[in-house]
C-alpha positions in Angstrom: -17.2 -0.7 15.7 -18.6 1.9 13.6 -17.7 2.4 10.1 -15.1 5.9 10.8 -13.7 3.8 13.6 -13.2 0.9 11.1 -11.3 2.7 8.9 -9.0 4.2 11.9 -8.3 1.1 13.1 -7.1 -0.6 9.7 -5.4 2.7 8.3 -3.5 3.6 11.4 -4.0 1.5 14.8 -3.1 -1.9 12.8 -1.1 -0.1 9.9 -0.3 -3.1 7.5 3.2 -1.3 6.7 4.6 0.2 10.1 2.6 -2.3 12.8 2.4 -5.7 10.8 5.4 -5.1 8.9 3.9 -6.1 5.4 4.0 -5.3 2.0 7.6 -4.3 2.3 8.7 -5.3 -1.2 6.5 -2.7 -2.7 7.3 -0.2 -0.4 10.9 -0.1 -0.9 10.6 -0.6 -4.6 8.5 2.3 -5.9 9.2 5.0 -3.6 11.8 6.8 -5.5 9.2 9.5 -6.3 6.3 10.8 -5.3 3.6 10.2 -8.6 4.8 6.1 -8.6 4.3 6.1 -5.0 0.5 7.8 -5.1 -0.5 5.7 -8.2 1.0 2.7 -6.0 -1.1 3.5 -3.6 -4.4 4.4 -5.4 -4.0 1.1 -7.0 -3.8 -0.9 -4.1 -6.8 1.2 -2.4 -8.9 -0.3 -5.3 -7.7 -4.0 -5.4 -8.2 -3.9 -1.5 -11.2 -2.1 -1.5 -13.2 -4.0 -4.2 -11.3 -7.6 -3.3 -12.3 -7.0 0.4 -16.1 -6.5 -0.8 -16.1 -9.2 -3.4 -14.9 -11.3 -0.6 -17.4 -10.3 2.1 -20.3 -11.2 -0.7 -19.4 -14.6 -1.5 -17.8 -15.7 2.0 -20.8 -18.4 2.8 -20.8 -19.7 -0.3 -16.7 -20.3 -0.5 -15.9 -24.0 0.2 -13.3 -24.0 2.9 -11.1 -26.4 0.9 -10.4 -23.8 -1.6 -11.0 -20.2 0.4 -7.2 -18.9 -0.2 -7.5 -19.9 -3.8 -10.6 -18.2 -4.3 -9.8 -15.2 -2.5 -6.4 -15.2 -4.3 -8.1 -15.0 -7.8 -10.7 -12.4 -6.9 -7.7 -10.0 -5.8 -6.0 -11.2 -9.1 -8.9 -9.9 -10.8 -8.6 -6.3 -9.7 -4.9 -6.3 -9.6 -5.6 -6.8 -13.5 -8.0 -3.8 -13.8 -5.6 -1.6 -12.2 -2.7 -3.2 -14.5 -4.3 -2.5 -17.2 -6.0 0.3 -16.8 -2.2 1.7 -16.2 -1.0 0.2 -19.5 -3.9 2.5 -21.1 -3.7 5.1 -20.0 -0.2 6.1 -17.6 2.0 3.7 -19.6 5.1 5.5 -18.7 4.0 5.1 -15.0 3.0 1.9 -15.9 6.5 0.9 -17.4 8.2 2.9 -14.4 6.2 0.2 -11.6 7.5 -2.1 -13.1 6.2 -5.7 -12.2 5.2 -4.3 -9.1 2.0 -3.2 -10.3 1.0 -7.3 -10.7 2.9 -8.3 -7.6 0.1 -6.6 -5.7 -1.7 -10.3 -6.1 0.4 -11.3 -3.8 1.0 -8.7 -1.4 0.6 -9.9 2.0 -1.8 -6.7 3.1 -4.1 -8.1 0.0 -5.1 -11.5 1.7 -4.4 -10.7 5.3 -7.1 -8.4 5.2 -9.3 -11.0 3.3 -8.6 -13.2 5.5 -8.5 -11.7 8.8 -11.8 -9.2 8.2 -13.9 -10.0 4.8 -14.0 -13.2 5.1 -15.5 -12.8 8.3 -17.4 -9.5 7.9 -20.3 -7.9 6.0 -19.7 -6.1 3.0 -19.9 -2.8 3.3 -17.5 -2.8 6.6 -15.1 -4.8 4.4 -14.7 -2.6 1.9 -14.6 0.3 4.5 -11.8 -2.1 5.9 -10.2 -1.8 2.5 -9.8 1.7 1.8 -8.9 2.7 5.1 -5.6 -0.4 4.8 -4.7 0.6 1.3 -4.9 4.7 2.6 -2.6 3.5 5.5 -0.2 1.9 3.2 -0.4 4.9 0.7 0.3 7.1 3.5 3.7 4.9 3.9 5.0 5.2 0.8 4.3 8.8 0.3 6.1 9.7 3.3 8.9 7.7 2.6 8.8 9.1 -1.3 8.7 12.6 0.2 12.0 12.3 1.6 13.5 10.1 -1.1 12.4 12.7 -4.2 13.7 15.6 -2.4 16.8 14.2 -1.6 17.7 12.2 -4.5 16.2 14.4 -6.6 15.7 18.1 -5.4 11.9 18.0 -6.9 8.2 17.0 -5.5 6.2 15.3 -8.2 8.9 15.8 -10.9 8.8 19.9 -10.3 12.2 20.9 -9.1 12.1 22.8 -5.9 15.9 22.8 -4.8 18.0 24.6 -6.9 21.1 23.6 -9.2 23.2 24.3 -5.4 21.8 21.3 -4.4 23.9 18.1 -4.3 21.8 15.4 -5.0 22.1 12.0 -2.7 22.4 9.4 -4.9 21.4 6.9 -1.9 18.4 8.1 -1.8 17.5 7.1 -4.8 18.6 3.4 -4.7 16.3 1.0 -2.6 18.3 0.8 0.4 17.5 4.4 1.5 13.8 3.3 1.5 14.9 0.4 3.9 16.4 2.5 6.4 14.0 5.4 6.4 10.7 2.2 6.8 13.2 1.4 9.4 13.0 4.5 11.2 9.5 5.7 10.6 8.6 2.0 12.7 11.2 2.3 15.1 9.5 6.1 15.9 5.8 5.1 15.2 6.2 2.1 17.4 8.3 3.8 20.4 5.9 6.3 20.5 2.9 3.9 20.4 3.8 1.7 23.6 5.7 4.4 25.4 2.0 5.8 25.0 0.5 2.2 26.4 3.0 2.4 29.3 
């Protein structure tokens, strides 16, 4: 595959969110609004990215024995960057995320695509690998933040664009809403996708 056709396939023809069905945690948790859903995102574009790539460079010399460890701590490591680089400078985002900033260690997207392209794949497809996962996922929670904020909220990115005739839905902005509209994006994406195969 070439490089563009890398990137399609891990933003939007194996979509980590609506075809693999991970990373939900973080997807319902932070997509109240739109800025925690984009820093979200961005941050787990990096980790992926830079883990993926880290990955790919060391992958002959990892001991089998101890490959999901290893692989485990070098996504720690960027998680951390990200973490603190939030604390520094966005600390009310920061403080907003929440733990979910460090649970991205252990988000499943992290070490499936470790496992299931860097650790097989040279570097620079890996990290192209990475970004284009961590854009599909970012894509997710920004679509399901669009309709959450305006809703629950009346604004987009904290700038009120509904008016005080608006009657805000508090559902929308508790996390079940985000389960039902995840629900619904799949339920469409994936229809669509095999009615398309049929």
């Amino acid at each position: 595959m070439t490089r563009s056709q890398i990137f399609r396939h891990s933003a939007f023809k194996e979509n980590s969110v609506w075809k693999q069905i991970l990373g939900i945690c973080s997807t319902l948790a932070v997509t109240n609004l739109m800025l925690n859903s984009l820093i979200m995102g961005i941050g787990v574009i990096f980790s992926l990215a830079f883990a993926n790539l880290t990955i790919s460079l060391v992958r002959n010399y990892i001991p089998r024995s101890v490959r999901m460890m290893t692989q485990t701590l070098i996504i720690a490591f960027y998680v951390i960057i990200v973490d603190i680089f939030l604390k520094a400078y966005l600390p009310a985002i920061s403080k907003q995320l929440g733990p979910y900033v460090g649970l991205i260690i252990t988000n499943c997207i992290l070490m499936g695509r470790a496992e299931a392209f860097a650790a097989k794949n040279k570097p620079l497809d890996s990290f192209i690998d990475g970004i284009g996962a961590g854009f599909g996922y970012t894509l997710v929670l920004l679509a399901i933040a669009l309709i959450r904020e305006i809703l629950g909220f009346g604004s987009l990115f904290g700038f009120t664009i509904l008016g005080d005739w608006w009657i805000k839905w508090a559902i929308m902005v508790m996390a079940p809403s985000a389960f039902f509209i995840l629900a619904i994006f799949i339920w469409i994406i994936n229809n669509k996708y095999y009615k398309g195969k049929a």
